[in-house]
N, C-alpha and C positions, 0 to 999 in steps of 0.2 A: 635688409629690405627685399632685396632678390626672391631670397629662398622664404620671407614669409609671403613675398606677392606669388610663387610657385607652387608652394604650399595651399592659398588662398586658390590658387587655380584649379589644383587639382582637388579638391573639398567642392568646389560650383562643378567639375566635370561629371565625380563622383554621382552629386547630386541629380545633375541632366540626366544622366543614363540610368540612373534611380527611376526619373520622373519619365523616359522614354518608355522603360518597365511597364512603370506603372500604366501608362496610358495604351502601351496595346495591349493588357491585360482586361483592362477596359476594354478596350474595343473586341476582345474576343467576348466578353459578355454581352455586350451589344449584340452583335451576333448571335450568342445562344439565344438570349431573349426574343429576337427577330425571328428566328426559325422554330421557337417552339411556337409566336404566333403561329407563324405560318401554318404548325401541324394543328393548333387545335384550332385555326376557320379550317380547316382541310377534314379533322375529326368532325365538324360541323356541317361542313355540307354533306357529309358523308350518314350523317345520324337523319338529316333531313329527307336524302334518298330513301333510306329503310324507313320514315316515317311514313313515307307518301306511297311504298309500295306497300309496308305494314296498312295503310287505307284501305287501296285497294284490294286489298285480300279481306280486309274485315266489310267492306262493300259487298265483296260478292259471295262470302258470308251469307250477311244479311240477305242477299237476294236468295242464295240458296236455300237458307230456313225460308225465305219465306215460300218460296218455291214447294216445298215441302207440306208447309202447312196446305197451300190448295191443291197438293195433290193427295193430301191426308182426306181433307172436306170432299174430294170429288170421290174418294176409292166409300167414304160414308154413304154417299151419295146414291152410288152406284149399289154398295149392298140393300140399302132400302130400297131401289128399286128392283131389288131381285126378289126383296122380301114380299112385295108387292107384286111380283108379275106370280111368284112361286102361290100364293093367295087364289089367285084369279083362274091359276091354271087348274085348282081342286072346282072351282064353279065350271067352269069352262072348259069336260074332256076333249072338246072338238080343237076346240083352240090350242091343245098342247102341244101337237106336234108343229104347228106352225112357231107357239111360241120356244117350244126346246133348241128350234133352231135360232129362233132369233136370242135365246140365251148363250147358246153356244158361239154366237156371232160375235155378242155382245161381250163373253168371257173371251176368246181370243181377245178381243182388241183390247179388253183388261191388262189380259196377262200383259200382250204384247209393251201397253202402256205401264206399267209394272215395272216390268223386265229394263226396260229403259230409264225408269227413275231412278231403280236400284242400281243399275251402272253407273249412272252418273252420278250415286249417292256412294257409290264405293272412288267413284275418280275425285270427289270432291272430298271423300276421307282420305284420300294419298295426300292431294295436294294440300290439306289440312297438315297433315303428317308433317309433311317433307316443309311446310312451311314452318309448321314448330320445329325441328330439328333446326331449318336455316336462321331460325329465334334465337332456340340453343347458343347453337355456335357461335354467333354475332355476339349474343350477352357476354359468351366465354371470352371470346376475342377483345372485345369493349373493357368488362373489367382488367383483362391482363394487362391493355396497353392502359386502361387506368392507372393500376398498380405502378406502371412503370413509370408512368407521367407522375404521381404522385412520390416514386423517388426520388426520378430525376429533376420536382422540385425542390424536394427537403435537400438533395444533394445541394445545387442550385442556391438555394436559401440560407444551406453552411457556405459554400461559397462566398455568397456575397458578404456576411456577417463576416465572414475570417478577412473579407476584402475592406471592409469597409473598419474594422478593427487596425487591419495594418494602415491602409490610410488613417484613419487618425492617429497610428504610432508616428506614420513617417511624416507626418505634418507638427505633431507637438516636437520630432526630433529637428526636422527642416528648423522649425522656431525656434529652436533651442543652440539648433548651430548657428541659426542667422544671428542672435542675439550674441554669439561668444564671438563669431566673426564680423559683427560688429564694433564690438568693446576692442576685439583684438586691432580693427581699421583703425579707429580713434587712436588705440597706446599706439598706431601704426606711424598716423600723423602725426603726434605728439612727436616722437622719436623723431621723425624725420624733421619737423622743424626744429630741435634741436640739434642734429645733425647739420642741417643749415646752417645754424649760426655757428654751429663748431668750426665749422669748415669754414666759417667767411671767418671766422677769427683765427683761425689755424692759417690761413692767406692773411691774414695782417700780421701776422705772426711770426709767419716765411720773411714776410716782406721786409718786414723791420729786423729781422735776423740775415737778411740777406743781403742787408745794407751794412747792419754792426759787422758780419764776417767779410764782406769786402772793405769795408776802412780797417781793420785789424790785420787783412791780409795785405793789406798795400803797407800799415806800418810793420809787418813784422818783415816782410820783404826788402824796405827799407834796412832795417836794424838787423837781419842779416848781411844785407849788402853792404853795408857801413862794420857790422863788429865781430861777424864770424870769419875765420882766417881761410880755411876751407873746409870744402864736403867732404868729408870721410863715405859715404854710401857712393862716390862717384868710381870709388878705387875698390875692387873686389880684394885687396889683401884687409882692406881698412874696416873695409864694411863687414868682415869675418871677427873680427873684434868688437863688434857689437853686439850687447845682448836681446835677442829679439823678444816679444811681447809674451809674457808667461801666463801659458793657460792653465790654469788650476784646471780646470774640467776635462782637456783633455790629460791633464799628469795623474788624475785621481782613475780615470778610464784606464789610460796606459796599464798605471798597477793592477787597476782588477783585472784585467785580462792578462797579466803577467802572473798572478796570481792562480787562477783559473789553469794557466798553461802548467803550472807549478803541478797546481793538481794530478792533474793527465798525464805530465812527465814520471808521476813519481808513482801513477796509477802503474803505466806501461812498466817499468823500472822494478817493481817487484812484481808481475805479469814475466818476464822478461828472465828473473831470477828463477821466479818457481819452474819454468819450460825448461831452462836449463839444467837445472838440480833432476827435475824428474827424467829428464831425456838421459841423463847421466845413470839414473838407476834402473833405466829402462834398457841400458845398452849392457849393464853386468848381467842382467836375468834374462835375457830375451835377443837370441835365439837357445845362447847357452846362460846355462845359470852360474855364477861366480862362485855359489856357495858349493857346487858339487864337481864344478868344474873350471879347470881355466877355459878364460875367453882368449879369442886370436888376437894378436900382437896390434894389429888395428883397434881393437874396438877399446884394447887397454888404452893409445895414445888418444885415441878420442874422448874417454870417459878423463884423463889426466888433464888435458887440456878444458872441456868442458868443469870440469873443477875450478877453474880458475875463473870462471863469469861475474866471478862478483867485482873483480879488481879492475872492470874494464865496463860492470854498467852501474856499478854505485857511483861513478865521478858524473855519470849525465845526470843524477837530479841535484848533486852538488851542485853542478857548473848553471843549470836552472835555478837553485836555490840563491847565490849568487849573483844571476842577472838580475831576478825578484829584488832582492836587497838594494840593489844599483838604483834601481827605479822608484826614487821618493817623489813627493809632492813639490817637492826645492830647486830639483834640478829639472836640465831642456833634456829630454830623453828623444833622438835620434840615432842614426847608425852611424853617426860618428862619435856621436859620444858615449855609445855600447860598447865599452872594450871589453864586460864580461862575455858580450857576445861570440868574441873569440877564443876564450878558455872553452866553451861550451862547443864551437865545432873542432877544437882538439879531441876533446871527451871524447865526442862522436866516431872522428878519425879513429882514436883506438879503441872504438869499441866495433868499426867496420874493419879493422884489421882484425880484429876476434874472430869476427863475422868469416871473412876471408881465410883466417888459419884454418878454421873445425869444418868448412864449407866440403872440400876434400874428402878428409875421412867419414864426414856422415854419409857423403855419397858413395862411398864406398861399403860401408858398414851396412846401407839399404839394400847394396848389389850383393853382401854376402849372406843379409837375413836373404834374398831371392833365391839363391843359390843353394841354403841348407832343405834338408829335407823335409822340414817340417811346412815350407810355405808351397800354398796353395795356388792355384794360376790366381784367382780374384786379390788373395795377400799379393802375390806379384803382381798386380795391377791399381794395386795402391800403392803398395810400395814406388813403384815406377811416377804415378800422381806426382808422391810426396817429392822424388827425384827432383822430377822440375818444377814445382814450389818452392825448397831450399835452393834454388838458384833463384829463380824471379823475387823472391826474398830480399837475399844479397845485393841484388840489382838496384831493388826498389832503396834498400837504406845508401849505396851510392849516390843513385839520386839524389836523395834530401842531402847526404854531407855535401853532394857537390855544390846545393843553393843556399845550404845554409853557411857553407865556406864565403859564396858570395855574398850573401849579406854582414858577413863582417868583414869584409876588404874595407868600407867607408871609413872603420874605426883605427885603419893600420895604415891604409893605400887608398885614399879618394879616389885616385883615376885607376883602381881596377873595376870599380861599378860607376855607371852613370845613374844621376835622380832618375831619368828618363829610361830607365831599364829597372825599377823597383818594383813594378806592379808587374813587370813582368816574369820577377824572379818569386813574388807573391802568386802568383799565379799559376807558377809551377810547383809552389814547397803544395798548394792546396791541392792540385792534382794528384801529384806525388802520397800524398799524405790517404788519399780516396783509393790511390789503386794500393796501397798497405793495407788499407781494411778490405779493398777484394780479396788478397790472397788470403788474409787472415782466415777469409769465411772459408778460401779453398782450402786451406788447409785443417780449417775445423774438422771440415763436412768429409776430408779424407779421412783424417786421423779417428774420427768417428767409425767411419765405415770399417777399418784398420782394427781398432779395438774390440769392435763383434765381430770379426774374422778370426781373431786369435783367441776370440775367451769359447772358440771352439775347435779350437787347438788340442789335441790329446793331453799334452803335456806341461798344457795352459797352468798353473799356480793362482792360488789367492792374492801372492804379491803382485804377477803379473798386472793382476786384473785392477787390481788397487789401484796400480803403478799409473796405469792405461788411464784411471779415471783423474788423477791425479793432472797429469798430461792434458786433458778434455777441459778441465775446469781452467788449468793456468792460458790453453790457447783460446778457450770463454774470453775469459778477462781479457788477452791482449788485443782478441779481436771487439770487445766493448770499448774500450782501452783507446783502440786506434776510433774506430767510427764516432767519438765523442771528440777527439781532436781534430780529426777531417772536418766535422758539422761547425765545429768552434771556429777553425781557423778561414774555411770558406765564409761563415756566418760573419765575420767582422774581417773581412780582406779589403776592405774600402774604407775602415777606420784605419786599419795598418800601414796601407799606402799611404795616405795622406795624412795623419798624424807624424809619422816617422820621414819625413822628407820636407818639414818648413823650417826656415832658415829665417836668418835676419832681415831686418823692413832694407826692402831697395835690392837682396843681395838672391842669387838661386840657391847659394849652399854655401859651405861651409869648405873653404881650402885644404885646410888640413885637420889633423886630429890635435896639435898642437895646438893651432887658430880655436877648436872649441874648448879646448881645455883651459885656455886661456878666458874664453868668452863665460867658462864656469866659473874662474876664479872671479873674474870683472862681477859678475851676478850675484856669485856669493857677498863680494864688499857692498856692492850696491844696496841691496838685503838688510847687512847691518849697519850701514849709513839710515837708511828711512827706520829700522826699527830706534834709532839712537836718536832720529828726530820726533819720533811719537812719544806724546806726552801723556801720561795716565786722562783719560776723561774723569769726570768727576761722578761723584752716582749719579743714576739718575731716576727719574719718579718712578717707579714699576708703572707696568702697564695698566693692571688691574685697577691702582690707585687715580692715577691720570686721567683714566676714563669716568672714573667714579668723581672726580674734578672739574672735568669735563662737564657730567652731565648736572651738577651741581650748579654751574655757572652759568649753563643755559636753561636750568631750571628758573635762576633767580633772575635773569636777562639783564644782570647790571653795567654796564656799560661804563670805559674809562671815564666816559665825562660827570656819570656818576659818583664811580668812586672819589674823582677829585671833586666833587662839591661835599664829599660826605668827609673829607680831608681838610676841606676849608671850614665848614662847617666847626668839626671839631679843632681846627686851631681857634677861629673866633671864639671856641666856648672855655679852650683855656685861657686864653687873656682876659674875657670875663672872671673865669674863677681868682686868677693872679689878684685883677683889681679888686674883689672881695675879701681875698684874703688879706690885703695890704688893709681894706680898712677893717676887718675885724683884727688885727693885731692894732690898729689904732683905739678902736673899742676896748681891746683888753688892756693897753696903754692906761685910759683912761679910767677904766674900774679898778683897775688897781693902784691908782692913784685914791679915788672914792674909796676902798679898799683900806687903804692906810688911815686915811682921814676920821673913819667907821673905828678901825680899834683904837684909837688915839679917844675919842669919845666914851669908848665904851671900857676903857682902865679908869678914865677917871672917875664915869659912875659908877664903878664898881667896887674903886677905892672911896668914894665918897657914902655910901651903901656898908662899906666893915664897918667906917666909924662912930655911923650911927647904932648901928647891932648891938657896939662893945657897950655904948654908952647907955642903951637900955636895959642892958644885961641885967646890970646891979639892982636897977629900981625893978622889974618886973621881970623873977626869971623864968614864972613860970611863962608868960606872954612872949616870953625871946624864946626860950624850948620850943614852943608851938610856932613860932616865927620862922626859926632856924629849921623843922621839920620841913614846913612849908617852902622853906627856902628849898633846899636840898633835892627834894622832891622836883620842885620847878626846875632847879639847875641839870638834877639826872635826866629830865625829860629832854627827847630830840626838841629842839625849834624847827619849823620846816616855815623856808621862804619864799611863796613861788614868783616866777616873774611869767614873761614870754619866752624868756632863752630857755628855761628848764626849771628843774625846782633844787632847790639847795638843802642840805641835812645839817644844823650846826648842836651839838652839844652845849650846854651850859653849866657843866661841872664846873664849882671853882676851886675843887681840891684837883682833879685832873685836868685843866684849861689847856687846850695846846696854845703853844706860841706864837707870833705873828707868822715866822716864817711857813710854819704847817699849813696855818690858815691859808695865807697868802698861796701855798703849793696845791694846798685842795682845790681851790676856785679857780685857782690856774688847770690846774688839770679836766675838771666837769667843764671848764668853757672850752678847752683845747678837743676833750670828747664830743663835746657840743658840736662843734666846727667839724668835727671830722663826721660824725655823722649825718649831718644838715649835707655835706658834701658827696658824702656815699649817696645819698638821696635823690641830689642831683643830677649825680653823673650817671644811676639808674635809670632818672627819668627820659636824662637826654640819650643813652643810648635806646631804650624802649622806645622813644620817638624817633630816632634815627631808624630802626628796625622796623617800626611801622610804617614811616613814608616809605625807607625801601620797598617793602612788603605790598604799600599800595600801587607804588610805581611798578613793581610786575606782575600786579594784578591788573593796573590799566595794558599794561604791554599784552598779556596773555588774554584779556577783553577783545583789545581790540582783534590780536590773532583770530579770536574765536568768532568775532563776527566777516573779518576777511572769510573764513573756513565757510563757515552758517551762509555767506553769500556764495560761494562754489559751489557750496553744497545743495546751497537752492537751486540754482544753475542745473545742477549734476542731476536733479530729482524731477526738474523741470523735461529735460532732455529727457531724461527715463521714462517719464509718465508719459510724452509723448511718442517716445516708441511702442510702450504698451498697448497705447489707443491705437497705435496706426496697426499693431502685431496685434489686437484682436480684433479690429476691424477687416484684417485679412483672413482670421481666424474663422471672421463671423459670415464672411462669404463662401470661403473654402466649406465651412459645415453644411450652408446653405443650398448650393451647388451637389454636395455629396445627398443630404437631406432629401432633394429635390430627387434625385436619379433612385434613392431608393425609396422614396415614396411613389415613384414609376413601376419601377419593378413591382413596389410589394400592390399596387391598382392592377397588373398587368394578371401579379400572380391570383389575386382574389375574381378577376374577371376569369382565369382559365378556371378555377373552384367553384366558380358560379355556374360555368358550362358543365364543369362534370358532373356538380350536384344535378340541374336539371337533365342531362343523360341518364343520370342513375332514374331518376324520378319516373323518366319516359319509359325508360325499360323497365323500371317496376310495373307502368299502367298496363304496359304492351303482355308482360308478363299474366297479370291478374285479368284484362280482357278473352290473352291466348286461354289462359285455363279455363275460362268463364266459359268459352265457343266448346270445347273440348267437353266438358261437362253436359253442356245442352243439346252436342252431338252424339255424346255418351248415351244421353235420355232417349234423346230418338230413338 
């Protein structure tokens, strides 16, 4: 319940921090949308400015043409009055000089007025100019930020679509979680009211077993107190003769990792061998070679003595093979009753004495490879390495014999180890066992170094080099060898401890190695006492079949009280048949009585019938021929005589006639087949009728199941359909709500669409107005 309310928690956290997402995600679009208002009433008051100053420039325009025009009509003007006064001056020579001046007057102030139009007709074409260029620009400037605006809504527009897309993923997946973490609340509380009542019945459960083990404890307390003479567990010699509680699991553990050790011992053990052999044929070739030359008086006793390795490390996987075998699933395996444990730190001892004898001349034999002329300072500084290696070596397997010595004092001498110093002699073989595989490596990684020092040796050999690799692979192995036993025996030192140190119920340990040996033999009898009281069980159903019996019986839901009606039933129907049969053997009684009576009749009409025959013979023979045909005929033919019982066949031969007895045995027998089959009939029917009420009575049973079910299940659909409604009615707000904000947006986006269009529009007019003035200034 915990870890699914935890689970449930973090699923609604999950969720919130979904939906915090989601909501400033929102709100940064709120924002964009708020600020692109802003920019386009800002593009709008801005389009308004240029409209009103775009006026007044077309204002004064207009005033300019017009301007123009009456200074066109005045310069017309003024020519026809030239043309007229130039007229008057051919009638009037008098008058010319007065008027050439007043022409001249009149042209000055022409020109002058002239001169003045034209300036302001070339300043009113700048500022025509400079105001179309400032057109230009603005158009350029307008469409660009159009352009931009117009991505920034498509962008905008994928946006909200991709937004509006995942909200409605994460809203059909919200429902689809609420919906499983719904069903999962319900199986949630189900569970847990069943959990309730477990638990109050588990407390009446305690209770009333709390009560039966308190009167049981008071009487056995009793009836110890009354009939046991004493406690053997009070006395630790007594209680050492008890057999303690046998764990199969951990005796089966024990062996595999005795097993396992077996491995690894017998891994190292020929690791162990081949170092030796090759070190041995390393020391005849290398500094001097054997075959060409003798070697020095040392390196002879060390290769003699190295010879002999096998007599001193074959007995360690013996002595391991040996404790292996010791260790069945029957016996209590502790370190008092380990006594192969002690043949195995003999082994050892003489294979640390080995260790000890050859430790000498290998160091000496290293100091004489330093010494010949062929090794190099680096060779001498391997060699030197390997020096104090094969001593920390030696050291290291002192060690272990000396904890492995202790671990079997239990099995010789109890009081040279205490339980309470077990884990701590475990504790040292595993350390012990770790710095073996350090040296190992150190020694690897010299002897490496060592072997491409000398394969460039002048006088280095193929055997050498052989020799060398030979050597590399065996101290591989010991150093694999060793770090698989370090990881093994550190890896289970807390099974070792404490498997290997329990003792009898009430006692700490075990007194002597006698007292267990003893407590073996008690176990063993004990063993064959309970197997000599087990009694074969009998078969029993297979599994497969039982189940298939099983589901058979609950298929058919018959019920004891069933079957014993279906038991009474059919006695009642055999005391019925009894009394049938009692009165149809009185029926047969009786016919065959009728029976007799019937051929007693039927000899005498039939002796009464010859005599008539003989007597007609004489007078009419041809009438008795055709008589006697007739007869013959009738008599060969069957009679068939049917009743209710059945129908009967009788002949009426009277050269073949059977006898009474025949008779009597045929009718007996068709009434006895009668009866038996009227009864097979029977008991057909009444079992068919028993098959069928059964048949109906577990179709009412499974009826009515099915209508309990059909009413849950309405219940169950009831429930559902009103989650649906209420889950699409959240659905239908949820869409409504999202519906609503982008049908904002997309009013928001078609009002800014509306703006641009009529910008474009305006600056098309403004556009087709400026050329229109530009054209008509062209003209002028």
């Amino acid at each position: 319940m915990a870890a699914a309310a935890a689970e449930l928690q973090g699923k609604y956290q999950k969720l919130a921090q979904e939906y915090s997402k989601l909501r400033a995600q929102n709100q940064v679009l709120k924002k964009g949308v708020v600020d692109e208002q802003a920019n386009s009433a800002s593009l709008k008051e801005q389009l308004k400015m240029k409209d009103q100053s775009l006026r007044k420039l077309q204002q004064e325009m207009d005033s300019l043409t017009f301007r123009n025009q009456q200074l066109a009509k005045r310069v017309e003007l003024l020519q026809d009055e030239l043309a007229l006064s130039e007229a008057r001056g051919k009638k009037n020579k008098k008058s010319v000089e007065s008027s050439s001046q007043l022409s001249q007057e009149q042209k000055s102030v022409f020109n002058e007025d002239l001169q003045k139009k034209i300036e302001e007709n070339e300043r009113l074409h700048i500022l025509f100019f400079e105001a179309d260029e400032q057109h230009k620009r603005l158009e350029a400037e307008l469409r660009s930020r159009l352009e931009v605006l117009e991505t920034d809504a498509a962008q905008h527009q994928a946006v909200v679509d991709s937004l509006t897309k995942k909200y409605t993923e994460t809203i059909e997946k919200l429902q689809n979680d609420k919906a499983k973490l719904e069903i999962k609340s319900q199986t949630l509380e189900r569970e847990a009211k069943d959990c309730r009542l477990r638990t109050e019945e588990c407390q009446q459960q305690l209770k009333n077993l709390q009560a039966a083990l308190g009167s049981r404890l008071e009487e056995s307390l009793c009836i110890i107190n009354e009939k046991v003479p004493f406690n053997d567990t009070r006395s630790t010699r007594y209680n050492a003769l008890n057999v303690p509680l046998h764990n199969r699991r951990n005796q089966l553990k024990l062996r595999d990792l005795a097993g396992q050790a077996l491995a690894f011992v017998q891994e190292l053990v020929t690791a162990l061998l081949n170092f030796h052999t090759y070190t041995e044929q390393k020391v005849q070739i290398f500094p001097i070679d054997s075959a060409t030359d003798t070697i020095s008086p040392l390196n002879q006793k060390f290769s003699q003595y190295l010879h002999e390795n096998a007599s001193y490390v074959r007995p360690l996987e013996e002595g391991m093979l040996h404790l292996f075998k010791s260790i069945t699933e029957d016996t209590v395996t502790v370190l008092e009753t380990t006594v192969k444990l002690k043949a195995f730190s003999e082994h050892l001892a003489s294979y640390l004495g080995f260790l000890r004898k050859i430790l000498p001349y290998q160091l000496k034999s290293l100091e004489e490879e330093c010494e010949s002329s062929l090794c190099t300072a680096a060779l001498r500084a391997r060699n030197m390495e390997l020096h104090r290696d094969m001593k920390r070596l030696t050291a290291v397997f002192e060690k272990l014999h000396t904890y492995v010595s202790l671990l079997a004092l239990p099995s010789t001498r109890p009081e040279g180890l205490l339980r309470t110093n077990y884990n701590f002699v475990f504790t040292n073989i595993a350390a012990s066992l770790h710095g073996f595989h350090d040296i190992l490596k150190d020694i690897s990684k010299h002897y490496s170094q060592k072997a491409t020092l000398e394969q460039d040796v002048p006088t280095a050999t193929q055997k050498l080099i052989t020799t060398n690799d030979c050597i590399l692979s065996s101290v591989a192995a010991l150093t694999n060898g060793a770090g698989k036993m370090a990881s093994f025996f550190s890896n289970n030192l807390d099974h070792f401890t404490t498997s290997l140190s329990y003792g009898p119920k009430g006692g700490a340990e075990f007194i002597s190695p006698l007292s267990a040996e003893c407590m073996l033999q008690y176990k063993k009898k004990a063993a064959a006492y309970m197997k000599s009281l087990k009694k074969p069980c009998a078969d029993s159903v297979p599994y497969e079949e039982a189940l298939a019996n099983r589901r058979v019986l609950l298929s058919s839901t018959e019920s004891r009280e069933g079957l014993a009606q279906q038991v009474q039933q059919s006695l009642e129907k055999i005391a019925k048949l009894e009394q049938e049969k009692e009165h149809w053997m009185l029926e047969a009684q009786l016919a065959k009585i009728k029976l007799e009576k019937e051929n007693q009749k039927l000899k005498n009409s039939l002796s009464g019938h010859l005599t008539d025959t003989i007597q007609e013979h004489s007078v009419l023979p041809n009438v008795a021929e055709q008589k006697k045909e007739t007869t013959e005929k009738s008599l060969r033919e069957p009679i068939k005589s049917t009743s209710l019982i059945g129908m009967l066949t009788v002949t009426t031969d009277n050269e073949k006639a059977p006898d009474v007895e025949s008779r009597e045995d045929l009718i007996k027998t068709h009434y006895m087949a009668r009866i038996a089959e009227l009864t097979s009939h029977l008991q057909l029917a009444d079992s068919k009728s028993v098959h069928f009420h059964a048949e109906c009575r577990a179709l009412a049973k499974r009826l009515s199941l099915a209508e309990k079910s059909k009413e849950s299940l309405t219940e169950e659909l009831k429930l559902a359909s009103q989650n649906i409604t209420r889950l699409q009615d959240e659905l239908m707000t949820t869409k409504r709500s999202y519906e609503d904000q982008l049908s904002m947006m997309s009013d928001h986006l078609c009002s800014m669409n509306e703006t641009l269009t009529k910008q474009r529009e305006e600056i098309d007019t403004l556009k087709m107005a400026s050329r229109g003035n530009s054209k008509k200034n062209k003209n002028r």
